[in-house]
N, C-alpha and C positions, 0 to 999 in steps of 0.2 A: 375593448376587444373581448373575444369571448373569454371565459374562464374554463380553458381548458382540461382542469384536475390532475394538469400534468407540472411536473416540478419543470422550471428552466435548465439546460443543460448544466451547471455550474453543477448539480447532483446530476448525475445523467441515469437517471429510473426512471422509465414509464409506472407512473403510478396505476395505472390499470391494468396491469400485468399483476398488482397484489390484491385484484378485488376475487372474490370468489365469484361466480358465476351465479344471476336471479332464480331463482326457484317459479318458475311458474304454478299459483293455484291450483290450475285443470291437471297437471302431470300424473299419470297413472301410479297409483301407490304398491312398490316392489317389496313387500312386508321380508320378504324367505332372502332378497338379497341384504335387504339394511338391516335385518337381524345375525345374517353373517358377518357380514363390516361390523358391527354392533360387538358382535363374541368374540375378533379379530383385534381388540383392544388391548388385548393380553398380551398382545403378539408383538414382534420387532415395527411389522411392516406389513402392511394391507397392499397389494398388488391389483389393479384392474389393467388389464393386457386383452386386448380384441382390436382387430382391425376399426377402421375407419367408417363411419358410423352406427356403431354397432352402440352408443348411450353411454360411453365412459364416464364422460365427464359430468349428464346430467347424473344419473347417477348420484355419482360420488358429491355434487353440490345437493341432492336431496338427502343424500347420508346425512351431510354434514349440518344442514339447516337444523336438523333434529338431534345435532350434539352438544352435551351442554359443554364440553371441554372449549378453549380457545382453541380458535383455529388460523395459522399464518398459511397461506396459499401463495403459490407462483406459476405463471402460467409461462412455460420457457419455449423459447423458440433457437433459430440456428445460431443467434447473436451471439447465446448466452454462452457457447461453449469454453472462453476463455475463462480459466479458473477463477479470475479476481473477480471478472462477470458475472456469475454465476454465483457464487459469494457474494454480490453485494446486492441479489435479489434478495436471497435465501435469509440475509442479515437483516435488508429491509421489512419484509414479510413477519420475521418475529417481532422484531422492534416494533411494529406496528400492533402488534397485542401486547406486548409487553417492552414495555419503550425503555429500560434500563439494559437489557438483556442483551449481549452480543456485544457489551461495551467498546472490547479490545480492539477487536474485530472490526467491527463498525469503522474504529479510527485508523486501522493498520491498511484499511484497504483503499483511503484516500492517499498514501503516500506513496513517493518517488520508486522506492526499494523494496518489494517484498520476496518473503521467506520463500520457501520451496515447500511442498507439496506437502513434504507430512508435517514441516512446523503448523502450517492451516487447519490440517485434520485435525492434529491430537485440539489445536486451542479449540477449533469448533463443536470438539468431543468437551472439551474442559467447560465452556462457554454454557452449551446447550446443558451440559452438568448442574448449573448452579440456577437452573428457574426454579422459580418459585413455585408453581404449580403445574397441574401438566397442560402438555402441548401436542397438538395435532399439526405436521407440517403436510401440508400436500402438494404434488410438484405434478402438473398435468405436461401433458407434450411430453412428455421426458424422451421418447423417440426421438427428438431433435438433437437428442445431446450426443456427442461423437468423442467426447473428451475424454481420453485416458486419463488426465490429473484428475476431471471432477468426477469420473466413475472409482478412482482411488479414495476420493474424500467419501465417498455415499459407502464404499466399504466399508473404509475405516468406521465413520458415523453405525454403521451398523452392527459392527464387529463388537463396539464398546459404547453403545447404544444408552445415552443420559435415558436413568429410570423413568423421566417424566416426560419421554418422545415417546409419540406415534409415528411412525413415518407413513406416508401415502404416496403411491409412485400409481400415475398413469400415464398407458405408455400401447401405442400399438403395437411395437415389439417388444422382447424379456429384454430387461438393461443386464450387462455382463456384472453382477454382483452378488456371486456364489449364491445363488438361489436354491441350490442344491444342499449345500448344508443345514441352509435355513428352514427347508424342510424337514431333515432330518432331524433338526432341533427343535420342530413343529416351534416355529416362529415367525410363521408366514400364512397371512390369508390372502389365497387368491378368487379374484373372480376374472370367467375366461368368456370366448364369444358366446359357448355353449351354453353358459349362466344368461348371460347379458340376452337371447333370444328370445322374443316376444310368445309365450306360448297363449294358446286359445283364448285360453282366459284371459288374458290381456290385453291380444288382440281386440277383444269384441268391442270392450269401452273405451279402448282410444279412437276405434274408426265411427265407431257410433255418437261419441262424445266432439268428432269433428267431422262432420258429413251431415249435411242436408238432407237429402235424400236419401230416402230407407235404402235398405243394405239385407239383404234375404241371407240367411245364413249357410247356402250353399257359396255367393260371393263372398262371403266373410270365409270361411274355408279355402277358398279358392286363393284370395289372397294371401290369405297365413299361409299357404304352400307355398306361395309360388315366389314369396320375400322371405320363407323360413324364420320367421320372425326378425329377420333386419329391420333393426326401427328408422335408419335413414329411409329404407325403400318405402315403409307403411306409412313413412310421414310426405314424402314424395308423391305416394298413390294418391291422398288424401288431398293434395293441393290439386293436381293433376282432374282428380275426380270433381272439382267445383266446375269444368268448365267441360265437364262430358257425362253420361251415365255411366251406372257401373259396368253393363254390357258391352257398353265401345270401347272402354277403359280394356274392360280383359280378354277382350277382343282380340285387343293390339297389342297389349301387354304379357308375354309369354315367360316359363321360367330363364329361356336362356340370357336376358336382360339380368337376371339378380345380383349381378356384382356391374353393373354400367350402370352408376347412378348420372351418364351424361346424357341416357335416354329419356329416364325419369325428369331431370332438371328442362331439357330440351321441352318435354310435354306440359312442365309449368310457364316454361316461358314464351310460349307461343301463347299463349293468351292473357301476356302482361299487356300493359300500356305500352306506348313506346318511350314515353320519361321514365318508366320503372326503366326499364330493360337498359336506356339507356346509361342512368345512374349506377344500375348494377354492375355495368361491364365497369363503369371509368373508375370506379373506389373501391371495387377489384383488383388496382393499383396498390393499395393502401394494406399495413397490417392492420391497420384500426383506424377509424375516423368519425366524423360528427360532420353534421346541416352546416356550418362554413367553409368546409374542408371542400363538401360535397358541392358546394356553391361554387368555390373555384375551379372546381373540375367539369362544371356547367355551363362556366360563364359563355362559351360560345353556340349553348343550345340554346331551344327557344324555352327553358325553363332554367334561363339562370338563377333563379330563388326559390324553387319548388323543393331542394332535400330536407327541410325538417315533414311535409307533410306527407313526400315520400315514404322517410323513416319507419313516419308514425304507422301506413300503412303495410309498410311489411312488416313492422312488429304486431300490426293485428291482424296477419295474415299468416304470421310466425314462419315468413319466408326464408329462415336459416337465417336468421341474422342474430348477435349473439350480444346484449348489453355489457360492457365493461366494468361499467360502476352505478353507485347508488340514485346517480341522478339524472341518469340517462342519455348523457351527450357523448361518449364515444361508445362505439360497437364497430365489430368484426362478423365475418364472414364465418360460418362451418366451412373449412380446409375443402372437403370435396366442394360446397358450392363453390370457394372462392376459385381453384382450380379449376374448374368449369368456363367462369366467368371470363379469366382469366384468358384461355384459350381463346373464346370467342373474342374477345377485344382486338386478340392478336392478329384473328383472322379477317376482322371486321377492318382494320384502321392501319394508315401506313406507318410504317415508321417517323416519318414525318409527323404524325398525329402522335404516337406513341412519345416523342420525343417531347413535344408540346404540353402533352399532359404532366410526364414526368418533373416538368420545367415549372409548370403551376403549381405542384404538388407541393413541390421544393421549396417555390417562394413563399407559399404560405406555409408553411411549416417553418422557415426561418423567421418570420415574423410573430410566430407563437412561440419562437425560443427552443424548439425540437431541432437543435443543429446538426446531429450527427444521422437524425432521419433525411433532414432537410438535405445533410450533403449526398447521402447516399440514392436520392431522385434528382438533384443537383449531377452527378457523374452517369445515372443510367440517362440521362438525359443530353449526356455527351458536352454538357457545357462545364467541362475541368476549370475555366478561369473564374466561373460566377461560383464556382464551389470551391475553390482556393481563396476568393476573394473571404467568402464566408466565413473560412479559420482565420484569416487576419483580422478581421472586423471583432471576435466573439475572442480569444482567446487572452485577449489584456486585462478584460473583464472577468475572463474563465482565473487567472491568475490574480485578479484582486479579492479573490473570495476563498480559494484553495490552494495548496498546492498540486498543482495542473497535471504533475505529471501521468498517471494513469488515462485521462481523458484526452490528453493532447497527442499519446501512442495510438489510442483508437481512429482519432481523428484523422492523424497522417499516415497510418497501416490504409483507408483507405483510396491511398492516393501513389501510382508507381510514382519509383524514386525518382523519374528521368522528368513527370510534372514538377517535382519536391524541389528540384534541382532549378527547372525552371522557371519558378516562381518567386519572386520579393518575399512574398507576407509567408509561402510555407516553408522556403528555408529559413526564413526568420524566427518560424516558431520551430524548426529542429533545433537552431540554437541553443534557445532556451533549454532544452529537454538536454542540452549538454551541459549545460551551466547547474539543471534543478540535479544534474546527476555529479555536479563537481570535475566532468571529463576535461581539464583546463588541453590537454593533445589535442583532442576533437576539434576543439573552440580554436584552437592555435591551425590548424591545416583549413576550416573551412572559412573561418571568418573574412579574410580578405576576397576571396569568390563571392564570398554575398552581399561585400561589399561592392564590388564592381558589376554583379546582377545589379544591384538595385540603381545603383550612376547609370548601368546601359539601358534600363527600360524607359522606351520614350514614352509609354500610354501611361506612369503615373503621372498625374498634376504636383505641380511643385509644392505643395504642401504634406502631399502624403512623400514624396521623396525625404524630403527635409525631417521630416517622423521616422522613417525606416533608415535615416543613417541617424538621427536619434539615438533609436535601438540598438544598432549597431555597434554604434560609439561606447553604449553603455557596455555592451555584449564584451569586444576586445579590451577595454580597460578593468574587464575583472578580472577577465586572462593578466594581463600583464600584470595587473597588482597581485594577485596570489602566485607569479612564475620572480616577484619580488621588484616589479621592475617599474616602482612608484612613480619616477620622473615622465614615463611617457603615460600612465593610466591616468593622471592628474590630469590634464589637458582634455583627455575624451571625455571623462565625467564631467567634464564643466561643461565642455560643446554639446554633448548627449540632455544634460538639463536645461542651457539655453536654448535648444531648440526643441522638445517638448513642451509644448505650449498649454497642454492642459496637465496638471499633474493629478487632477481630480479620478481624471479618464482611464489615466495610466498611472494608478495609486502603486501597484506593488516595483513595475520599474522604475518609475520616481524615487520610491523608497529604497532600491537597492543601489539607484546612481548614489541619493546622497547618505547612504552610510557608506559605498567606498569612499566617495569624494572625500567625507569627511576624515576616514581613516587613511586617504593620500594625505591628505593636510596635516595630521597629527605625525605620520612617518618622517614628514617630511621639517617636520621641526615650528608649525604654524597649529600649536596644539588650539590655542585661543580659540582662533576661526572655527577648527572642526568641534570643540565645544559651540561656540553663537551657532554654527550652522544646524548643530540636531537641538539645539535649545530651539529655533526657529521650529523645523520641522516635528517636532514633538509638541507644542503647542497646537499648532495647526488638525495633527492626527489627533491629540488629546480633545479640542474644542471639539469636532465632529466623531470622537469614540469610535476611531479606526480603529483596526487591528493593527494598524501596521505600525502606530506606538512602540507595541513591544519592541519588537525589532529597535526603535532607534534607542530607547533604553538601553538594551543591550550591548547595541556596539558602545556607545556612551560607558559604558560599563568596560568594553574592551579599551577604549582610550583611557583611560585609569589603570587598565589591567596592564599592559604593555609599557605604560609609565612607572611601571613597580608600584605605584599607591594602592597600596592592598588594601587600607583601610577607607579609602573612596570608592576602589569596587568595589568593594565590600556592600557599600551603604547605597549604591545605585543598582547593584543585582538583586539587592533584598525588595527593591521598590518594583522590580521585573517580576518577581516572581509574586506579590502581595498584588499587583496591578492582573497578572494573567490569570490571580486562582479566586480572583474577587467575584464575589458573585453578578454585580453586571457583566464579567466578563463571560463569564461561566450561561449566561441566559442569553446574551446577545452574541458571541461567537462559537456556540457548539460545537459546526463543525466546520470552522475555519482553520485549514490544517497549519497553516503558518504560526500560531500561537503555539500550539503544542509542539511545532520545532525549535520555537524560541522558547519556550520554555523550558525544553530539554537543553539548550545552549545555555540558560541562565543557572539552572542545578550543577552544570559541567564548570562553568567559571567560576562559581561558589564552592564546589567542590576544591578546586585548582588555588584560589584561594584560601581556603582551609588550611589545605597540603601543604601550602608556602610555609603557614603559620605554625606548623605542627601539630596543630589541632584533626588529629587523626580520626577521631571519631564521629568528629561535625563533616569531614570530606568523605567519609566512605559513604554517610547517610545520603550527603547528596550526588554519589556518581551511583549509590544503588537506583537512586530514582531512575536515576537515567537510563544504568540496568535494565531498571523492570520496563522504559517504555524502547524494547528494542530496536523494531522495524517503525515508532512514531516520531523519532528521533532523527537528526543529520547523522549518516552511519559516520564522520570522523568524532561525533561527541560521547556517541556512544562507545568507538573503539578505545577512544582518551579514556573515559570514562573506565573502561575493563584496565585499558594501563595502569593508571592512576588506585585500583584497588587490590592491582596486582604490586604497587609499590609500598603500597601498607600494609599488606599482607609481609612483604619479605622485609620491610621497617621491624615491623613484630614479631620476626624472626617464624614468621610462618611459611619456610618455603615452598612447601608443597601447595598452599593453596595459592601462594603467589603465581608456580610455574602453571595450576591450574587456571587460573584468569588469563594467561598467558595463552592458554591452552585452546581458551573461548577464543578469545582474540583474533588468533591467530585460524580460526576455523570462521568467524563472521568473515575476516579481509579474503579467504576463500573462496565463501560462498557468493560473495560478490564481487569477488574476481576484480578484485580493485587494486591495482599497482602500488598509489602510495597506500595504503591501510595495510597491504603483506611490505612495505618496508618500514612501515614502522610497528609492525608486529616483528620484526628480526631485529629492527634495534630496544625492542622489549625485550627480546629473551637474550640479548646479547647482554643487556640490564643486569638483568638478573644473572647471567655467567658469573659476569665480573663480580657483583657483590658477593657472591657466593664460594669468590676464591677460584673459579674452574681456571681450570692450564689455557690461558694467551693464545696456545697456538690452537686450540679448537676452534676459537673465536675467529679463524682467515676469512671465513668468510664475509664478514663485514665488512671488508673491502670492495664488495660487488656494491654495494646500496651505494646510490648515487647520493654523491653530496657536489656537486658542480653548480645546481641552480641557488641562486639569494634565496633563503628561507629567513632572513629577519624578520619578515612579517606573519610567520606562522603562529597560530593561535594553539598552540600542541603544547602537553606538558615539556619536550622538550625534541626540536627538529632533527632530524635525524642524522644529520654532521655532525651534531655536539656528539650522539652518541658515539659516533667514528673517532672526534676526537678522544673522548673518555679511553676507549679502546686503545689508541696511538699512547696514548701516557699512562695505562697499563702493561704495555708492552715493555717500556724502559729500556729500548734499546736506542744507542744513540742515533741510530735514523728514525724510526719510532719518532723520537721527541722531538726532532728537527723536522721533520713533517708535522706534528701536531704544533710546533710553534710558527709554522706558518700556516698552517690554517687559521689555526687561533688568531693570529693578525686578520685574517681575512674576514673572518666571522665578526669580531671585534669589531672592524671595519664598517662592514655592515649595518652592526648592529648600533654603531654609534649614527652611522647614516639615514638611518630607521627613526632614530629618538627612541628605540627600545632598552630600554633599563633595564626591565625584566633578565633581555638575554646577556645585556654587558655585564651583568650580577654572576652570570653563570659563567660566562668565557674569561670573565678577569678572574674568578675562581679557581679554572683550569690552567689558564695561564701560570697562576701561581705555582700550581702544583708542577708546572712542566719546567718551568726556571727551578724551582726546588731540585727536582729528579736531575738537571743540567747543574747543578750545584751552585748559583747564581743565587746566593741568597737575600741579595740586594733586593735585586729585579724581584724577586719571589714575591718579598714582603712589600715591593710599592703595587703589585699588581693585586696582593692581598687586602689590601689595606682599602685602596680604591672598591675593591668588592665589598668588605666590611662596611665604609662610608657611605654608601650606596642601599647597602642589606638594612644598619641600623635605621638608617631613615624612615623604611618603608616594611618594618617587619620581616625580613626574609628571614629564615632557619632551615628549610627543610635542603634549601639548596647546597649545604654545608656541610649537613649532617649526610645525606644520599653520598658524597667524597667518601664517607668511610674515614679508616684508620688515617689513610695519607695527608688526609686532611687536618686529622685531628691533632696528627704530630705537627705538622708547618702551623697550627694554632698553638697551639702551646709555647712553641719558640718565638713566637710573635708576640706572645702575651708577655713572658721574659723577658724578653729587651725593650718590651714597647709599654711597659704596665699597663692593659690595655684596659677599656672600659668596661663595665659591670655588665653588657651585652655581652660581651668576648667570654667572658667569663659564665655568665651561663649557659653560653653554648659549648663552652667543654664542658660545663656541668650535664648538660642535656646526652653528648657525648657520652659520657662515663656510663650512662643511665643505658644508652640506647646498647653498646657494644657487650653488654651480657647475655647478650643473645647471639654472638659470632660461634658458640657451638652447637647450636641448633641447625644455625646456617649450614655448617660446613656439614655435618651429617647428612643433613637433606642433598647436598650435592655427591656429599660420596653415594648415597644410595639411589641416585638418579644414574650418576656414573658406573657403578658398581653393579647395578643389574639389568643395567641399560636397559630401563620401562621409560614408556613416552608417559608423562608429567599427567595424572588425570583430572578433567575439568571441577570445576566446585558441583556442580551438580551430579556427578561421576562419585565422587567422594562421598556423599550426601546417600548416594544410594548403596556405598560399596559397605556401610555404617548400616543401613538396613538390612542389607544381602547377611550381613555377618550376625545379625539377630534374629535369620533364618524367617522374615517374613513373605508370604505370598507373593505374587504381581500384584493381584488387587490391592491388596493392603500396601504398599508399596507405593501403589501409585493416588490412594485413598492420602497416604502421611503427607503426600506431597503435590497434591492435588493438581495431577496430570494423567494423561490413559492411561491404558495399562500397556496399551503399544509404542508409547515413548519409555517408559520402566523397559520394555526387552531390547527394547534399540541401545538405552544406555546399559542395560549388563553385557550386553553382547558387546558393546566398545573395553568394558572396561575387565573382560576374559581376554579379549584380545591383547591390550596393553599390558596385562601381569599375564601375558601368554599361559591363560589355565584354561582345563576345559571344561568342567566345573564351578561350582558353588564351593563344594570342600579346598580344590585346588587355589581358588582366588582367596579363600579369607586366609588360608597358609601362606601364600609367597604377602598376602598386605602385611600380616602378622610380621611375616621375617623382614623388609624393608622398614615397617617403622610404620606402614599406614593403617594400619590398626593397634590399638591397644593391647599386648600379652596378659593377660590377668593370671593371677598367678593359683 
């Protein structure tokens, strides 16, 4: 098949969207313009703004041929306006001159989750910051962009404009981006139609350098009047003129024509061929295309294999047609010819036809891998089932190479919900998109619906049915295993893999059947099997250097981790992440997004691991990684992660910057408006109440967080029950306890039902403490002890020590009667150590309490440290290398929070609270 220069959708960029536009030899040379672009370097942003064919764009590619600076180029159209779109040109386009550059970005705009609008700006302001040399971006069409977010990022980009951009904007209209100030800051060059205008002198040697036949220089005046130097018209007059003189030509040609270039185009094409003409109208369809495209679009004239020689000759006739890249097989239309063309097709051919063409366009387009082009001539072509059929066909595949979700929204935004609904394969793949986003509700209301779509469609064949409850199978048992409910997911995962017949085909759903399978099988008390099984499937991915390896390492790593053998997860997350940062990994899955979410999953279980250990320093290093990869990450490993440094923080008696990790935390599960991540942000700061000593009854509200559902299976430093129970036996009221001693059985329960360690370590823990508070000191110490039996074996500390004081007492009494072992005894040792920090503690809570400020984030703190050494914005934002429009966003949060209105006022009230140092 041809080699189309286009990537396969699994990236979905048209790679000739990043080519700049051929420089033709013969092109009139504009010294007085490209020496303005030239002096315009200085500047933020070079502006060309003129209606439609007025030479923008040649133009600014003749500027640019003679720049020695790199130059990334994007040619944008109506697509682009969705912000991630649009970003993932603008990201491609650099990368492609400078291929490190845009790292972040690059990878944050293949995922599931992303930021809002100014997190994008400032990183692309941070981003474009750190190139190495300078850069020219050019961004033609820009008229097509109607995006409020992306006319915010080109702001912001310009506001705080990295030293080493140029920006180039062409555009038939002014784009809304203060252009007014920018003048006044003279940091703007523009050129207008007035510029762009053919005057005499350059009229003479275009018309004379393309024209045959002499040209008297009252025609050559005649002309320049009567097109005003439009160089669409002069190039029109000029094709028009080969099949008449100049006399007939301006005969008929009068000035009231000079903005109707469909008179001009009419007069060139009346004396095409009728294979041009007709090629012209049918790939007039097309935003871009090439000689097999244009074949299929033929196939029912009597030149079905004539479009390469077509091409060739309207490239030598320079009939507005416009090369894309270097090697000459796609090209586009100039907008007025294609508009033109366009019309006439419409007029010419029934819908019928219309609908035909659309229909060839499509399938060959799906066969070169252009799916989301393919579906959108696929639906104007009215055939909705052969462009549903096409997302099920593509998107198993789309999912063995990324995480899907960005491409899989596009795909099904072009399709109403009432087809979505109506289809197998595309509510199949909304599933998914609920499953990549963790929506276990979602998946719970629609899954049996698409279960019974897919039983009542009689047009599939029983193979593809038997596939699509497959998927299905797999789809509901991940619901039920994460809603805790292992005994019926077990059963799907198995029928879901027996009847997937190829797992090659369907590499990433194969891989997610058998890592739950196997983690039913370990929950469920058959740890054996669910080791042989990922020993199997890890082999298999290992021999062919899948991606999807990681992944079964990992869970392999969670069935150890769940089994309380810290020192075997240990030794299997270290092989996850030496495996994901190894350099074949590193060269053969760049940008396979799956890796980098299991990678961020194996820093988070190492971390969690650490933490168990006490090893506070090795856990914070690695939930900071995870930190730093925010939006490239599973947002629940990420929030773990903020928990988890918001626990060491208030471990070390740093409450303030605990409550401010808390702070984060609890502002990510906002912005993504995600249910569980705000309830276990509430039982994070309920966390830290408690340890902190706050008044029991502040804390009512932890009564609302749902704890009804089996959470045994939760992979979280700690489910959000436990913390309700914590709560119930801080309360010490005797209902209080007798409610948390039946939960504790329930949880217990569970958790024994689970084969989870991990959690029976923590609830036989609490247990203890709650027969303790009930004065049962029997019961206290068999449920302690059991905890102890359990902890020593497999390392546990931290679980023991986070109990606090009440714990430390029921140890000590324990050790007393029981002479306990050398373990026991270091952990009151570790105790002694840890509680000379409970007056730091309880400060930071009176002064939270006391001048009732909301808790400021670490990076709030970070800045209110600078604010109070009276540095700039710049410099501010220079120490911490972010805009300077992220530095005013966070002073302005954190004047609000210490309610000042001021710089003076805010370093006074940190001063009086305790968040700044007094120096004396």
């Amino acid at each position: 098949m041809l080699n189309t220069n286009l990537p396969n959708e699994h990236l979905p960029l048209v790679q000739t969207k990043l080519y700049r536009p051929l420089v033709n030899a013969d092109l009139i040379q504009r010294p007085h313009l490209l020496a303005r672009l030239d002096d315009g370097l200085r500047h933020k942003l070079s502006l060309v703004s003129a209606p439609p064919g007025f030479g923008k764009t040649t133009l600014a590619a003749q500027w640019l041929a003679g720049c020695r600076q790199p130059i990334a180029w994007v040619s944008l159209d109506g697509r682009d306006n969705p912000l991630p779109q649009f970003l993932r040109y603008v990201c491609a386009a650099v990368r492609r001159v400078v291929p490190e550059a845009c790292d972040t970005l690059h990878h944050l705009l293949t995922t599931a989750t992303l930021p809002d609008v100014d997190y994008l700006a400032d990183l692309l302001v941070e981003e474009l910051n750190a190139l190495p040399e300078p850069l020219i971006l050019a961004l033609d069409d820009y008229h097509h962009i109607r995006s409020g977010e992306v006319h915010q990022v080109l702001r912001t980009l310009l506001r705080y404009r990295p030293p080493r951009l140029h920006l180039v904007i062409l555009t038939r209209s002014d784009p809304p981006l203060f252009l007014g100030r920018l003048r006044m800051a003279r940091q703007i060059t523009e050129v207008r139609a007035a510029d762009l205008r053919f005057a005499l002198a350059e009229t003479r040697p275009f018309l004379l350098n393309n024209i045959d036949q002499p040209l008297d220089d009252e025609a050559l005046r005649s002309l320049q009047t009567r097109t005003e130097g439009w160089a669409t018209g002069l190039q029109l007059a000029v094709l028009a003129l080969q099949s008449q003189t100049p006399a007939q030509f301006l005969t008929r040609f009068d000035g009231s024509h000079r903005l109707l270039a469909g008179y001009l185009i009419e007069e060139v094409m009346t004396g095409l061929p009728e294979s041009v003409s007709t090629f012209l109208t049918r790939t007039a369809l097309m935003d871009r295309f090439c000689a097999p495209l244009g074949d299929a679009l033929l196939a029912d004239s009597p030149w079905p294999a004539a479009s390469q020689a077509i091409i060739a000759q309207l490239e030598q006739q320079n009939l507005f047609i416009i090369s894309l890249d270097d090697t000459g097989i796609w090209f586009r239309y100039h907008d007025l010819f294609r508009d033109f063309l366009l019309n006439q097709l419409k007029k010419e051919q029934s819908q019928t036809t219309l609908a035909e063409l659309h229909h060839r366009a499509g399938d060959w387009l799906a066969q070169a891998g252009l799916i989301e082009d393919a579906l959108r001539h696929l639906l104007a072509a009215g055939d909705a089932l052969c462009a549903a059929d096409l997302v099920e066909t593509h998107f198993h595949p789309l999912m063995n190479e990324q995480i899907p979700a960005p491409v899989l929204v596009r795909w099904l935004d072009l399709f109403p919900e009432q087809i979505i609904q109506a289809h197998p394969g595309l509510a199949i793949a909304q599933l998914f998109l609920f499953v990549l986003r963790w929506d276990l509700a979602a998946i719970a209301v629609t899954v049996n619906q698409v279960r019974m779509l897919v039983q009542a469609d009689s047009i599939q064949t029983d193979e593809c049915r038997q596939l699509r409850l497959a998927v299905v199978d797999g789809i509901q048992g991940y619901q039920l295993y994460w809603q805790g409910d292992t005994r019926r997911a077990l059963p799907l995962f198995q029928s879901g893999l027996d009847n997937l017949k190829d797992p090659v085909a369907y590499t990433f759903m194969h891989a997610q059947m058998v890592i739950h399978l196997a983690q039913s099988y370990a929950n469920s008390g058959h740890r054996e099997t669910a080791l042989a099984l990922l020993r199997t499937a890890l082999a298999e991915a290992t021999a062919h250097h899948r991606p999807v390896m990681v992944m079964f390492l990992v869970v392999r790593t969670i069935v150890y981790f769940n089994a309380g053998e810290l020192v075997e997860a240990a030794l299997h997350v270290e092989r996850v992440l030496a495996t994901a940062n190894s350099p074949q990994a590193r060269r053969d899955w760049p940008s396979v997004g799956l890796v980098q979410v299991w990678r961020g999953w194996a820093n988070y279980f190492l971390g969690a691991i650490r933490y168990e250990q006490n090893d506070l320093e090795a856990a914070a290093r690695h939930w900071q990684q995870v930190e730093a990869m925010r939006y490239q990450v599973n947002p629940g490993a990420f929030h773990d992660s903020l928990t988890g440094l918001a626990l060491i923080a208030q471990a070390q008696g740093e409450s303030v910057r605990a409550l401010a990790y808390a702070q984060t935390a609890r502002e990510f599960a906002v912005e993504l408006r995600s249910p569980p991540l705000l309830a276990r942000s509430e039982t994070l700061e309920i966390r830290l109440a408690l340890w902190s000593n706050s008044p029991v009854e502040t804390l009512r509200r932890a009564q609302t967080i749902n704890t009804s559902p089996n959470q045994a299976n939760a992979i979280w430093l700690e489910p959000p029950r436990l913390t309700v129970l914590r709560l119930l036996v801080a309360e010490a009221t005797p209902e209080s306890l007798t409610q948390a001693l039946h939960m504790a059985e329930t949880c217990l329960h569970q958790a024994e039902h689970a084969y989870n360690t991990r959690q029976i370590i923590k609830v036989a823990a609490l247990q203890a403490l709650i027969w303790s508070a009930l004065r049962h000191t029997t019961k206290a110490f068999e449920a302690l002890n059991r905890a102890l039996t359990l902890a020593e074996q497999n390392g546990f500390v931290r679980t023991f020590l986070d109990m606090g004081v009440p714990m430390m007492e029921l140890l000590q009494q324990f050790d007393h009667q029981h002479n306990s072992s050398l373990d026991v005894k270091g952990l009151l040792a570790t105790f002694a150590r840890e509680l000379d920090t409970i007056g730091r503690r309880e400060l930071t809570a009176q002064y939270v309490q006391l001048y009732n400020i909301t808790p400021l984030t670490q990076r709030e703190l970070e800045l209110l440290t600078l604010v109070s050494r009276r540095l700039t914005v710049n410099e501010m934002a220079e120490r911490l290398v972010i805009s300077p429009n992220t530095v005013k966003k966070h002073v302005s949060n954190i004047y609000t929070k210490l309610g000042a209105k001021n710089r003076r006022e805010a370093i006074a009230t940190a001063k009086e609270v305790g968040l700044l140092e007094v120096k004396g």
